[in-house]
N, CA, C and O atoms as a DFTB+ gen file, in Angstrom:
648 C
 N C O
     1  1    -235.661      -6.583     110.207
     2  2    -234.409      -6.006     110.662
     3  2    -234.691      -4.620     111.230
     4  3    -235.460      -3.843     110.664
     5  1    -233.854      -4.241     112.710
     6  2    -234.519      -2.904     113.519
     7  2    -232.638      -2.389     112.656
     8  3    -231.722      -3.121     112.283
     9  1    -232.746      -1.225     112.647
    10  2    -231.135      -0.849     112.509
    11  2    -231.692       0.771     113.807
    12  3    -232.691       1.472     113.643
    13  1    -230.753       0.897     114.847
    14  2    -230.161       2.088     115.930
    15  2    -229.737       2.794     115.425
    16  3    -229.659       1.967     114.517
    17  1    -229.330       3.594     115.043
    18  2    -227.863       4.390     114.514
    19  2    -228.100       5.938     115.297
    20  3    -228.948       6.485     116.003
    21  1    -227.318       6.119     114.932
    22  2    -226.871       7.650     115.546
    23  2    -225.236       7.658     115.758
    24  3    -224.469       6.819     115.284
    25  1    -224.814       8.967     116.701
    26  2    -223.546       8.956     116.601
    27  2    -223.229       8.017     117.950
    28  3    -223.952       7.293     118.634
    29  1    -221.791       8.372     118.013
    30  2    -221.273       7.240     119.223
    31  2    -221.420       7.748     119.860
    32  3    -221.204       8.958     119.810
    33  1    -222.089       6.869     121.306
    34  2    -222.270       7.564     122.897
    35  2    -223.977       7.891     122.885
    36  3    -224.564       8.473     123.797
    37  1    -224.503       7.462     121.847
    38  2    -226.292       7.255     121.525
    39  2    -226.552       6.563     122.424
    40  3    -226.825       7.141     123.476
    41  1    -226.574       5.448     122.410
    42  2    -226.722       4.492     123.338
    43  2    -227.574       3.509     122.129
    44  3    -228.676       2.992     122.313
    45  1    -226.847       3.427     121.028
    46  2    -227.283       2.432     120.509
    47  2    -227.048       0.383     121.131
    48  3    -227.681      -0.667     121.248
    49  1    -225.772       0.946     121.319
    50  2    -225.452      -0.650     122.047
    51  2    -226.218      -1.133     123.032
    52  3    -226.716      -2.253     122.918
    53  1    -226.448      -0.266     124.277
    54  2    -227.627      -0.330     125.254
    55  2    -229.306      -0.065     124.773
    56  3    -230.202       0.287     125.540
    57  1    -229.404      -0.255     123.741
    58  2    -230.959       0.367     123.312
    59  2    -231.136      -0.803     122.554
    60  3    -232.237      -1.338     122.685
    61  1    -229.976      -1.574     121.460
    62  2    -230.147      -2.263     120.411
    63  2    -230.009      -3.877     121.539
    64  3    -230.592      -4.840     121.042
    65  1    -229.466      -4.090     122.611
    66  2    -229.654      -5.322     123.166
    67  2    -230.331      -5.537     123.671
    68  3    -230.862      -6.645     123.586
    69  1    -230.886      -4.238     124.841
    70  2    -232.121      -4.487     125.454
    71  2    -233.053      -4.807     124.085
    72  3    -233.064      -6.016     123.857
    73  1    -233.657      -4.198     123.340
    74  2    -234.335      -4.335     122.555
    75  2    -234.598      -6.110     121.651
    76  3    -235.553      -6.686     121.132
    77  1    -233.383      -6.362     121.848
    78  2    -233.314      -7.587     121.117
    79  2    -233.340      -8.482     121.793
    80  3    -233.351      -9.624     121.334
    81  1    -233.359      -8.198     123.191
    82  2    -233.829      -9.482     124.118
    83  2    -235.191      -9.309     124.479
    84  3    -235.717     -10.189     125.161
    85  1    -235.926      -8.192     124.086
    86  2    -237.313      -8.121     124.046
    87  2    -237.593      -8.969     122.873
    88  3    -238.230     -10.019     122.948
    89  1    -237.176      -8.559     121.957
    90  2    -237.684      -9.393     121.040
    91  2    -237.581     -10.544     120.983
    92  3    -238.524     -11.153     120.478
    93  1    -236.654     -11.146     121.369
    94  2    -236.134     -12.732     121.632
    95  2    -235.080     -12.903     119.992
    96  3    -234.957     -13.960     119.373
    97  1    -234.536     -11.753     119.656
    98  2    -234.124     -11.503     118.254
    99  2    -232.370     -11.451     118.550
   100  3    -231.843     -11.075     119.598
   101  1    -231.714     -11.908     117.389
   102  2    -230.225     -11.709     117.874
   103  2    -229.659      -9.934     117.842
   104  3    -230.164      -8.944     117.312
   105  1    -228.705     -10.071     118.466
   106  2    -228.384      -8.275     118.146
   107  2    -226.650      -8.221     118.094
   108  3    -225.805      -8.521     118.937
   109  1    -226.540      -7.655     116.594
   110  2    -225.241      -6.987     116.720
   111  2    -224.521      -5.925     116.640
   112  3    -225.322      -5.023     116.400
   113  1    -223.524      -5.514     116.697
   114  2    -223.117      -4.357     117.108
   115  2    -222.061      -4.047     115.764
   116  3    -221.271      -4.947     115.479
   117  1    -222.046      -2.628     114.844
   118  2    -221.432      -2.568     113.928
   119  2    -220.044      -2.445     114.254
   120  3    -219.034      -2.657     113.582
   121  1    -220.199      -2.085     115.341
   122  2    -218.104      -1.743     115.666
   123  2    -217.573      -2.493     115.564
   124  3    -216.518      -2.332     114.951
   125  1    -217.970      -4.107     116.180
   126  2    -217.304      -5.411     116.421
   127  2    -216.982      -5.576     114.611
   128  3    -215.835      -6.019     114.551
   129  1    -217.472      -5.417     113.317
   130  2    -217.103      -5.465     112.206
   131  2    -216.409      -4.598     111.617
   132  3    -216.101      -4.772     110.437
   133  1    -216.031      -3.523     112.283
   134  2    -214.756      -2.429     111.490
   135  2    -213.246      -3.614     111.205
   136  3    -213.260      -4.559     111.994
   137  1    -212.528      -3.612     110.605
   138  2    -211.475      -4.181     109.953
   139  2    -210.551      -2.934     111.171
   140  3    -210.772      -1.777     111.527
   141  1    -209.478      -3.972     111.482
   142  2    -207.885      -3.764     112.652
   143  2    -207.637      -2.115     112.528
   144  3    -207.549      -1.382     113.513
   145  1    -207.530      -1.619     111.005
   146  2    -206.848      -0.492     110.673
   147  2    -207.741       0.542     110.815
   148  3    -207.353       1.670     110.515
   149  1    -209.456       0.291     111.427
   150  2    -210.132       1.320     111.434
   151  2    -210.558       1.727     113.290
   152  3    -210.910       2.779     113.824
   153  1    -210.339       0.497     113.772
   154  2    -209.891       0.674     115.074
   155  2    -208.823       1.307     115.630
   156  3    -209.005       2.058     116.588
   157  1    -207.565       1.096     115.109
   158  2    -206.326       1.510     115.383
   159  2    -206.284       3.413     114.709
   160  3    -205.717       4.431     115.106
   161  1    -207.090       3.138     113.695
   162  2    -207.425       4.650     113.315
   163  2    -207.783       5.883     114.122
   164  3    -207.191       6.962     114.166
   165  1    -209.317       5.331     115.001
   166  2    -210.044       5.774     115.831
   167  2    -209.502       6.194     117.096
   168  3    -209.394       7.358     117.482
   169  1    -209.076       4.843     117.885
   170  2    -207.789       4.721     118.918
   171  2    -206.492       6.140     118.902
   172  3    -205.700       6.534     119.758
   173  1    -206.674       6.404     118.057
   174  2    -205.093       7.354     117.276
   175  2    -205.816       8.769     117.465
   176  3    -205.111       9.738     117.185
   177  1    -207.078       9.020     117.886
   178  2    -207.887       9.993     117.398
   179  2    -208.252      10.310     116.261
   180  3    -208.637      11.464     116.074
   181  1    -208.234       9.606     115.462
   182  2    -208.220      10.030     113.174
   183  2    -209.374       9.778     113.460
   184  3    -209.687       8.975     114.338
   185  1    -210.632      10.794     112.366
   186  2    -212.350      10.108     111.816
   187  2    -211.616       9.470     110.803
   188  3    -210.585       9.643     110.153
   189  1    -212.595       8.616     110.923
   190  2    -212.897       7.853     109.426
   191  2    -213.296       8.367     108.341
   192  3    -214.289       9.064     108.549
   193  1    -213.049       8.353     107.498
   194  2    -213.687       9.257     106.254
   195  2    -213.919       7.745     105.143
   196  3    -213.197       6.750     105.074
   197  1    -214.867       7.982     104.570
   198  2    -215.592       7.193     103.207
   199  2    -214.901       6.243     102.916
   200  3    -215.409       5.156     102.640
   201  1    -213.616       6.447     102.917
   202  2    -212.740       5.258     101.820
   203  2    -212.134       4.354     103.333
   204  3    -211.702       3.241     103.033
   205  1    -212.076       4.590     104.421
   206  2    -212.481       3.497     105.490
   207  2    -213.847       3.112     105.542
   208  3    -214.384       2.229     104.874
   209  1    -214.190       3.605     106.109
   210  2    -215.900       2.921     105.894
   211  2    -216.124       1.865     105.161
   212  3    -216.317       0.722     105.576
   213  1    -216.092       2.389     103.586
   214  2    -216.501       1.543     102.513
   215  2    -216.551      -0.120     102.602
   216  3    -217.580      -0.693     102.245
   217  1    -215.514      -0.805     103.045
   218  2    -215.427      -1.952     103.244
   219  2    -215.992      -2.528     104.218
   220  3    -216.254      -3.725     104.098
   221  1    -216.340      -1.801     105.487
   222  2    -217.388      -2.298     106.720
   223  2    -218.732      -2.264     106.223
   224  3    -219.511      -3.173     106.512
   225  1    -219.102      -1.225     105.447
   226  2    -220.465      -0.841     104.961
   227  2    -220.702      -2.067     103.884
   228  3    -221.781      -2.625     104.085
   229  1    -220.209      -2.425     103.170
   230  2    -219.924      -3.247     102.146
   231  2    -220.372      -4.842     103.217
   232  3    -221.225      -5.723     103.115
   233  1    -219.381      -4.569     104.080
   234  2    -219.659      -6.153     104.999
   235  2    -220.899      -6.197     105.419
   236  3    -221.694      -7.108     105.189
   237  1    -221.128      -5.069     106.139
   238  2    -222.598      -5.047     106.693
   239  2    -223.827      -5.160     105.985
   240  3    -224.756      -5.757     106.528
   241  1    -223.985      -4.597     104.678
   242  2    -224.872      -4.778     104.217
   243  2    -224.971      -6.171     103.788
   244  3    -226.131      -6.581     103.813
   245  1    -223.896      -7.218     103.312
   246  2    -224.019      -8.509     103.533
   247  2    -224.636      -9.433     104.572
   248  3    -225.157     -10.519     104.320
   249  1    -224.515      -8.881     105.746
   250  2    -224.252      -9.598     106.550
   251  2    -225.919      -9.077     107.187
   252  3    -226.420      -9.894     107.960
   253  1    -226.458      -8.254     107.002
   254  2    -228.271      -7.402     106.875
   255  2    -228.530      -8.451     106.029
   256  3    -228.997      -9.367     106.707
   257  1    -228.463      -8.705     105.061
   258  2    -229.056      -9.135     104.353
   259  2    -229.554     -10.870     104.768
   260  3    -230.702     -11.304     104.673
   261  1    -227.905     -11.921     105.397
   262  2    -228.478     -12.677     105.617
   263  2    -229.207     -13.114     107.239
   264  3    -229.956     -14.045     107.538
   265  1    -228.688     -12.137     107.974
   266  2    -229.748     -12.001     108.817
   267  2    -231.072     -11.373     108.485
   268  3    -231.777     -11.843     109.377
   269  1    -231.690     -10.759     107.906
   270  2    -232.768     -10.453     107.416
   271  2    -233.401     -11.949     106.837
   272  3    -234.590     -12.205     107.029
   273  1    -232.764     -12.629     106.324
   274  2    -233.614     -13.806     105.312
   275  2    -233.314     -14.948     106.556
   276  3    -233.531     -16.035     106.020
   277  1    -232.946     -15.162     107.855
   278  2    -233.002     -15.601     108.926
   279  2    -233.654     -15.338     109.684
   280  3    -233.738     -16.111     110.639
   281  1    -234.614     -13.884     109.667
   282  2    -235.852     -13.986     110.892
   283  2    -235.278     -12.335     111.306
   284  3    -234.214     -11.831     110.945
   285  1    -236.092     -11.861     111.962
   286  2    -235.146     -10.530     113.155
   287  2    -234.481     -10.286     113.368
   288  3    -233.679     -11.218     113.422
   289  1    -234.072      -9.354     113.630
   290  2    -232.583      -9.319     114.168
   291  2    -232.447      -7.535     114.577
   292  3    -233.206      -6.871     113.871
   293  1    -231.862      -6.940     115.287
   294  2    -231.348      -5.880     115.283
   295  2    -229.797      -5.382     115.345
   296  3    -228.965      -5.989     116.018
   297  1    -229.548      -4.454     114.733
   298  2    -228.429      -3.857     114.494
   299  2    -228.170      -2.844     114.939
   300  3    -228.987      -2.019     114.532
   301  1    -226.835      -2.043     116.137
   302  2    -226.356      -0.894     116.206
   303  2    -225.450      -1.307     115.278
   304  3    -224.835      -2.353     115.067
   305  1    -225.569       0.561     114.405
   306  2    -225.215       1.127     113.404
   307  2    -224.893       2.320     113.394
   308  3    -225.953       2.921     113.220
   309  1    -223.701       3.379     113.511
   310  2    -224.002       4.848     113.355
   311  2    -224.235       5.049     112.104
   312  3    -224.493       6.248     111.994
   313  1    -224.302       4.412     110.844
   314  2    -224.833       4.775     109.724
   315  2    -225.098       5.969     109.429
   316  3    -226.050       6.072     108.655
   317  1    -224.537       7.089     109.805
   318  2    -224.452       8.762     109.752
   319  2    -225.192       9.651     108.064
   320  3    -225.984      10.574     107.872
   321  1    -224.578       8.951     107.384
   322  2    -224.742       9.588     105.980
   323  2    -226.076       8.604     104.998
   324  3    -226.131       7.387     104.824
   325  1    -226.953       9.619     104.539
   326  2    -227.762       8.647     103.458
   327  2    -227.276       7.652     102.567
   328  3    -227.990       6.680     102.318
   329  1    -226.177       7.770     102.069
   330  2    -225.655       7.142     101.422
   331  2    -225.195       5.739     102.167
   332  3    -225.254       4.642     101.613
   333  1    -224.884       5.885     103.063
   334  2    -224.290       5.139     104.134
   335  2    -225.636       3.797     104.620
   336  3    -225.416       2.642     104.985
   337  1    -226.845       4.422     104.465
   338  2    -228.028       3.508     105.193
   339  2    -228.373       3.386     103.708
   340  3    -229.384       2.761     104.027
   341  1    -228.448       3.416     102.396
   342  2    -228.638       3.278     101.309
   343  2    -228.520       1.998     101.121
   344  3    -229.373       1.125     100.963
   345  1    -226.839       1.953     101.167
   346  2    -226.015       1.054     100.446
   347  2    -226.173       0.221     101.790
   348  3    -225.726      -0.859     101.405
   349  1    -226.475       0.056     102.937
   350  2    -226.981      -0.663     103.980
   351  2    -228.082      -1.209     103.756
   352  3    -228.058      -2.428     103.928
   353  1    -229.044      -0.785     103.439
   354  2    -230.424      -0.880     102.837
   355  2    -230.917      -1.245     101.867
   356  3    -232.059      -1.563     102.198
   357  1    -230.822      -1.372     101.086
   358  2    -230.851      -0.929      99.122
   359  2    -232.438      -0.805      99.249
   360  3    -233.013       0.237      98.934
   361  1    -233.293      -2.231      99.857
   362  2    -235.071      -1.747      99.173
   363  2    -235.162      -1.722     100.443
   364  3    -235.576      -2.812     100.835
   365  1    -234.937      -0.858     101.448
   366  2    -235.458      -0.059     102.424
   367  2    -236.358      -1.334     103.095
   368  3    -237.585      -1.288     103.188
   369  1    -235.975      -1.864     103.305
   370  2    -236.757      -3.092     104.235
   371  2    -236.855      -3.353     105.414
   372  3    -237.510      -4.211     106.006
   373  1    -235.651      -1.979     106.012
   374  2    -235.159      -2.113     107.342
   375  2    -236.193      -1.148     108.287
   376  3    -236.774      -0.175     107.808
   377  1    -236.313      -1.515     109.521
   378  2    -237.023      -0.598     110.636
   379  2    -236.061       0.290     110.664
   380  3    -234.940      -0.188     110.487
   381  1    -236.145       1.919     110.899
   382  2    -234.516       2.760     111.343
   383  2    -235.151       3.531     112.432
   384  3    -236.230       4.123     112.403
   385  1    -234.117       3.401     113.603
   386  2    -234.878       4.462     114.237
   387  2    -233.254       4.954     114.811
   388  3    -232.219       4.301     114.942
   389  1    -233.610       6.546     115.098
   390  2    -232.440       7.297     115.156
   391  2    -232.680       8.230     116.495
   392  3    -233.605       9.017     116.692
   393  1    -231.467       7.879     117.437
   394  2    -231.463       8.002     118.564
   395  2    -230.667       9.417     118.694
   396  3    -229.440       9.512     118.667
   397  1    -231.663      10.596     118.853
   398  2    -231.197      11.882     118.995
   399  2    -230.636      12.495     120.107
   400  3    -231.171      12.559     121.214
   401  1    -229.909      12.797     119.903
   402  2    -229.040      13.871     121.191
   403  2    -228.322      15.109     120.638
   404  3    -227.728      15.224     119.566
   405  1    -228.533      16.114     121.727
   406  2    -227.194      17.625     121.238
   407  2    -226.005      16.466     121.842
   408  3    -226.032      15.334     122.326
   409  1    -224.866      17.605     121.451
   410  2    -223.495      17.465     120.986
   411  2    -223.015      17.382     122.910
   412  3    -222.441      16.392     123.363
   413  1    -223.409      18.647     123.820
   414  2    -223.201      18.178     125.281
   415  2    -223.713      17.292     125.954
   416  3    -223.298      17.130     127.101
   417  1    -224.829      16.408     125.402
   418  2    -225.638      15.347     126.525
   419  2    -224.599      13.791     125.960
   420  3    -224.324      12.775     126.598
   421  1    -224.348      14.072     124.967
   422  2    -223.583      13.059     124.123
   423  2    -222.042      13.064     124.478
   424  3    -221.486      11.969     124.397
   425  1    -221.470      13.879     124.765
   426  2    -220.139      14.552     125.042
   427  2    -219.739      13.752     126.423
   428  3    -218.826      12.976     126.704
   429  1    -220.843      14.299     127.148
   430  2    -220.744      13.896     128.649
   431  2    -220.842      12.338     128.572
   432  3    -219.945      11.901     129.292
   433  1    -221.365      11.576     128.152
   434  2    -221.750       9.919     127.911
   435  2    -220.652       9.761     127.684
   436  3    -219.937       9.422     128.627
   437  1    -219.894       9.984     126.002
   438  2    -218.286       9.509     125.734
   439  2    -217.248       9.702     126.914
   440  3    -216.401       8.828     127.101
   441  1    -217.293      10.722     127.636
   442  2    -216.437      10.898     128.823
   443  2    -216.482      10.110     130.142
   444  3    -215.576       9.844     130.933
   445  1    -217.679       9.837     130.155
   446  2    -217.805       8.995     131.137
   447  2    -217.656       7.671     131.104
   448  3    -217.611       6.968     132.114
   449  1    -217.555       7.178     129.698
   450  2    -217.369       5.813     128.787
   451  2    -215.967       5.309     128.693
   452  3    -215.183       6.142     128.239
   453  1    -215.353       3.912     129.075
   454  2    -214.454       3.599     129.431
   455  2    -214.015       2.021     128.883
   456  3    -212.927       1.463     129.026
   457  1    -215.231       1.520     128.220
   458  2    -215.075       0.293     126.830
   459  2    -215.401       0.622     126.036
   460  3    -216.317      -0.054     125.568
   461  1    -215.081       1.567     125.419
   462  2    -214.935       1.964     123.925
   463  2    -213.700       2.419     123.148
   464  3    -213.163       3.308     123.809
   465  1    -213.027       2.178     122.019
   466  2    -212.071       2.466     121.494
   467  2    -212.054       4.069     120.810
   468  3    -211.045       4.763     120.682
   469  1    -213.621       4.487     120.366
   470  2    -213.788       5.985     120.249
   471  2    -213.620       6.708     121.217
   472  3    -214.342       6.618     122.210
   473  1    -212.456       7.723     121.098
   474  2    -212.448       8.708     122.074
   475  2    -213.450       9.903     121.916
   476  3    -213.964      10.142     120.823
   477  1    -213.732      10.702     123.117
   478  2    -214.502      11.830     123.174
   479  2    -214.459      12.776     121.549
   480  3    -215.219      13.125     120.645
   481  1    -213.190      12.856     121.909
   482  2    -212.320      14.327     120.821
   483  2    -212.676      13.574     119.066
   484  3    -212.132      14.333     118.265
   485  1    -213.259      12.594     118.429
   486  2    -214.186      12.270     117.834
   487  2    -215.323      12.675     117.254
   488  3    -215.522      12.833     116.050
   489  1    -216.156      12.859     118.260
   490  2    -217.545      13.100     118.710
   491  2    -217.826      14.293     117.561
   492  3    -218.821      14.156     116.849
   493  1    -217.143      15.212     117.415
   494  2    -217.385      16.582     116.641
   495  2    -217.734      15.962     114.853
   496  3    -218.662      16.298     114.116
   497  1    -216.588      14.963     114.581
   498  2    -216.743      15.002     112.950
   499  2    -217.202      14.013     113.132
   500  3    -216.716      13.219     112.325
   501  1    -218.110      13.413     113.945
   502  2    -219.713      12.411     113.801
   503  2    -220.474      13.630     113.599
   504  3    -220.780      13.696     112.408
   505  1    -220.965      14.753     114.343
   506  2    -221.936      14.880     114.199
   507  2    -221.642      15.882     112.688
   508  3    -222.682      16.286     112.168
   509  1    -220.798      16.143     112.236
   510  2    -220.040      17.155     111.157
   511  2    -220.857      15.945     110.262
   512  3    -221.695      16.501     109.551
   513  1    -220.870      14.334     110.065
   514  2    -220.978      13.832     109.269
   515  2    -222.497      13.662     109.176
   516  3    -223.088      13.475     108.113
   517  1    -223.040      13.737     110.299
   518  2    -223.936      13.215     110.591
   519  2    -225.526      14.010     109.545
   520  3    -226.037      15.109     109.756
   521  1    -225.954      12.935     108.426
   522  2    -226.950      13.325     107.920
   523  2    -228.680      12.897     108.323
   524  3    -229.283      11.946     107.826
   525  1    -229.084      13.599     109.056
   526  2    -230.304      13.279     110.070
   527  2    -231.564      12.551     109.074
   528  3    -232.307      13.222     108.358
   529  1    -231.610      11.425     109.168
   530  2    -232.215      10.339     108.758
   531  2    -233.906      10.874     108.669
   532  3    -234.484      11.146     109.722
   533  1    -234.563      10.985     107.451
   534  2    -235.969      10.937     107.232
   535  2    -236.868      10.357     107.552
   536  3    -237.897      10.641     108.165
   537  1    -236.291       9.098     106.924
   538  2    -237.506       7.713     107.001
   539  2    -237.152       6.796     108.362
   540  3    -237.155       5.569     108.471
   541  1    -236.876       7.725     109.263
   542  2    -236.845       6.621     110.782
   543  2    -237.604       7.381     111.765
   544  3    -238.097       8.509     111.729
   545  1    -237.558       6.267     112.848
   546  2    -238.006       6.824     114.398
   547  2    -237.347       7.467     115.094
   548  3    -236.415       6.998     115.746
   549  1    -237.663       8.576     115.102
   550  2    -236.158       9.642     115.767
   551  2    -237.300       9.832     117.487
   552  3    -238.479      10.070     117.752
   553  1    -235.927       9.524     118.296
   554  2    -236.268       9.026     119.839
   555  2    -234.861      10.056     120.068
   556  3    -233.925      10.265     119.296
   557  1    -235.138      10.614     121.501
   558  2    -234.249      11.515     122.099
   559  2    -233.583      10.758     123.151
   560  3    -234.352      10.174     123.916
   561  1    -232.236      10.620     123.389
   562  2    -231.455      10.358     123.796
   563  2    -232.045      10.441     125.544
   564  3    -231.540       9.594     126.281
   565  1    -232.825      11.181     126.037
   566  2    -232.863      11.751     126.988
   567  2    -233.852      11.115     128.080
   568  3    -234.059      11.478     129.238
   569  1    -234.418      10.012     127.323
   570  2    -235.138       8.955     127.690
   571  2    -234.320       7.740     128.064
   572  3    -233.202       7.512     127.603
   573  1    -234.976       6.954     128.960
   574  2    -234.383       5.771     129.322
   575  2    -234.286       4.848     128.152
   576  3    -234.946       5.016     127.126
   577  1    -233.345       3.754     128.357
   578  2    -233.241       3.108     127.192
   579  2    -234.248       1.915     127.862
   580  3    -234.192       0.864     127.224
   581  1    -235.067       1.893     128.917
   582  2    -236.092       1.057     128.368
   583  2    -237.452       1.707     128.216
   584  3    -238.458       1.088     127.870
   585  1    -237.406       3.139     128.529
   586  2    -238.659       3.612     127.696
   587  2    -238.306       3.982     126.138
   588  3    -239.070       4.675     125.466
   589  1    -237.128       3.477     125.650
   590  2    -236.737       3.649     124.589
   591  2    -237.415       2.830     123.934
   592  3    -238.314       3.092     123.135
   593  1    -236.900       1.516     124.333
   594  2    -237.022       0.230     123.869
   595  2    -238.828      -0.226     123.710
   596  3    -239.244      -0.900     122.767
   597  1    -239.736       0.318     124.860
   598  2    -240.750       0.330     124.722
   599  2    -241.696       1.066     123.535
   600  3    -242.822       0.692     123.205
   601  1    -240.886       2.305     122.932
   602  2    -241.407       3.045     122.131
   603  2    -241.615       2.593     120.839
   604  3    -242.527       2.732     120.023
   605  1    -239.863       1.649     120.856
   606  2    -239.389       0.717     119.420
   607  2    -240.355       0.194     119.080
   608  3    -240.850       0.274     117.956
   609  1    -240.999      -0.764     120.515
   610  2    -241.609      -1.818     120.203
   611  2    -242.986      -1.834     119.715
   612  3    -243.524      -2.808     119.189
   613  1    -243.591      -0.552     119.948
   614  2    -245.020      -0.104     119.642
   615  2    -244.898       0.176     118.547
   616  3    -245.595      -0.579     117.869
   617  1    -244.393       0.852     117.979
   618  2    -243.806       1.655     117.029
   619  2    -243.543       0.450     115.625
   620  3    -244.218       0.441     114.596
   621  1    -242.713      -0.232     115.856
   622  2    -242.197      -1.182     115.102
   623  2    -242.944      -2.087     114.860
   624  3    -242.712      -2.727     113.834
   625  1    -244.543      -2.618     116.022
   626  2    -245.674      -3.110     115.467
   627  2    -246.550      -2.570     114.224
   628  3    -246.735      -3.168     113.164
   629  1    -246.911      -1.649     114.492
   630  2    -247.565      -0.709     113.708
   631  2    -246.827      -0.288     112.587
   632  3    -247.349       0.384     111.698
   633  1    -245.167      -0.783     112.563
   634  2    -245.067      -0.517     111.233
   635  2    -244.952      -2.012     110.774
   636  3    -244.863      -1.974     109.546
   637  1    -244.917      -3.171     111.161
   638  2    -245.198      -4.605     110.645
   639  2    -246.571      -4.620     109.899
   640  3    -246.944      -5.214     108.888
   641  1    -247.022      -3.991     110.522
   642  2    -248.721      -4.289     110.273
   643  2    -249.096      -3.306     108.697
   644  3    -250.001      -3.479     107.881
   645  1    -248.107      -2.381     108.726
   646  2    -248.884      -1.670     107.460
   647  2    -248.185      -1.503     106.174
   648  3    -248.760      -0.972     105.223
């Protein structure tokens, strides 16, 4: 299992499909699993705070798990908080790699973004939440997402192998 995460407007969605059609691996996207009231939340301009979450995080890590015992797979995830890729994770089995950007290269992406239900005015209490991940591949936003995807893939050998 690869998990993307970062905040919204990363380009996890564009990084996590290309990627998964390299791999010949399925790929899904965590937004498509938020529950009606966390969309309509977002939509409204409201962050999410913990006690929304909880129940997507809860799904997802289910749903890691039986794609994991099915073969490959990759996942966009903003998974922001340790706790958050924890309880996503439990024995750390997952590849993470975390797609870095400042707050204006990211800003400008959401604005220019026009299928997404996250608005721009958002963007601030992601990165407010945002706890910068240890144990991953931290890749800069500022790269193409297929020299992204190329980096994954080297990267993600060499960690199969050891």
């Amino acid at each position: 299992m690869i998990v993307i995460m970062g905040v919204s407007g990363c380009g996890k969605t564009t990084v996590g499909s290309l990627l998964a059609q390299k791999l010949d691996a399925p790929f899904y996207d965590a937004d498509d699993f938020h529950p009606e009231e966390n969309v309509q939340k977002m939509q409204s301009g409201n962050s999410l705070n913990d006690t929304d979450r909880e129940p997507w995080l809860r799904l997802l890590a289910n749903r890691i798990q039986t794609w994991s015992e099915k073969g490959e797979a990759v996942l966009a995830c903003s998974a922001l908080k340790h706790r958050y890729r924890n309880l996503l994770d439990p024995t750390r089995a997952a590849f993470w790699v975390y797609l870095q950007g400042d707050y204006d290269t990211i800003v400008q992406r959401l604005q220019q973004r026009t299928d997404h239900y996250m608005p721009p005015s958002l963007l601030k209490s992601q990165f407010d939440t945002l706890e910068v991940p240890e144990n991953a591949l931290h890749l800069a936003v500022t790269h193409s997402p297929e020299a992204l995807v190329s980096t994954i893939v080297t990267q993600y050998s060499l960690y199969e192998k050891s």
